[in-house]
C-alpha positions as CSV (number, residue, x, y, z in Angstrom):
1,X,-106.8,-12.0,99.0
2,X,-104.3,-9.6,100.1
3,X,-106.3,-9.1,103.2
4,X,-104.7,-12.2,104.7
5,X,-101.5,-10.7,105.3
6,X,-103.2,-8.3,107.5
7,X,-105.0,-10.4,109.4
8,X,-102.8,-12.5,110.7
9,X,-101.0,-9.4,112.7
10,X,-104.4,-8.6,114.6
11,X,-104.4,-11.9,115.7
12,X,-100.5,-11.0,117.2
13,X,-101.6,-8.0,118.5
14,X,-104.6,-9.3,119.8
15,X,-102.6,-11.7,121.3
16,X,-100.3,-9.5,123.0
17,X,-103.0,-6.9,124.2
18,X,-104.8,-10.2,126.1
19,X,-101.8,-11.6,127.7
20,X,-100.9,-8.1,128.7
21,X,-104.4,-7.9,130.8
22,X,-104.4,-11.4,131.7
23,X,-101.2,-10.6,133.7
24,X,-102.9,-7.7,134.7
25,X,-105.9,-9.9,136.4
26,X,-103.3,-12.7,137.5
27,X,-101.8,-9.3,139.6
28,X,-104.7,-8.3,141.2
29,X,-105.7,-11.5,142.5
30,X,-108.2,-12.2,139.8
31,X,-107.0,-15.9,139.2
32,X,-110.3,-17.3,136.9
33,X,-110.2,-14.2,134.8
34,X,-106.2,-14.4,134.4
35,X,-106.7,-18.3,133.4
36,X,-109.4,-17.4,131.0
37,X,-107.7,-14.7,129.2
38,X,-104.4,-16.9,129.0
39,X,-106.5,-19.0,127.0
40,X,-107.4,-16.8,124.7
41,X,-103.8,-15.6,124.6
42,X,-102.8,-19.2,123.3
43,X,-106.1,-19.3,120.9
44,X,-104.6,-16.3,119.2
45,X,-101.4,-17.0,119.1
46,X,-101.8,-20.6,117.3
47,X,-104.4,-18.3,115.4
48,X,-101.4,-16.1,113.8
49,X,-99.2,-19.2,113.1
50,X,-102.4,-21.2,111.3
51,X,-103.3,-18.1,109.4
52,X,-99.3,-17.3,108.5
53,X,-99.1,-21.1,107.4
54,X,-102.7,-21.1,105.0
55,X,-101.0,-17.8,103.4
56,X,-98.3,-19.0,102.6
57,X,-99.9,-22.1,101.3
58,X,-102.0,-19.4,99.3
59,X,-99.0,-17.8,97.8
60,X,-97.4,-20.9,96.5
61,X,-100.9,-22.4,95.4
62,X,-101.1,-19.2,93.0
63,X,-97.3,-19.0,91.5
64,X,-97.7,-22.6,90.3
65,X,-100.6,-21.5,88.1
């Protein structure tokens, strides 16, 4: 499961790479793209914290056995 620890930074970057274009769209007037992508954004972002969280969970689920 060491995989997890990986994972969670494409969400980050994936994050960061939407929200970069979002802006992007928001700049060149186009306003339902921009909204969309922002959502996204925020998807992946709380994506990275819940998948940080479960491996931490993970790791302290295996030391105590």
């Amino acid at each position: 499961m060491n995989y997890l620890k990986f994972t969670q930074y494409a969400y980050l970057i994936a994050g960061i790479l939407v929200a970069i274009e979002s802006y992007n769209q928001y700049q060149a007037g186009n306003n339902d793209k921009a909204i969309i992508m922002g959502i996204f954004t925020l998807v992946a972002i709380f994506m990275f914290f819940f998948r940080r969280n479960f491996a931490k969970k993970f790791a302290e689920r295996n030391k105590k056995s």
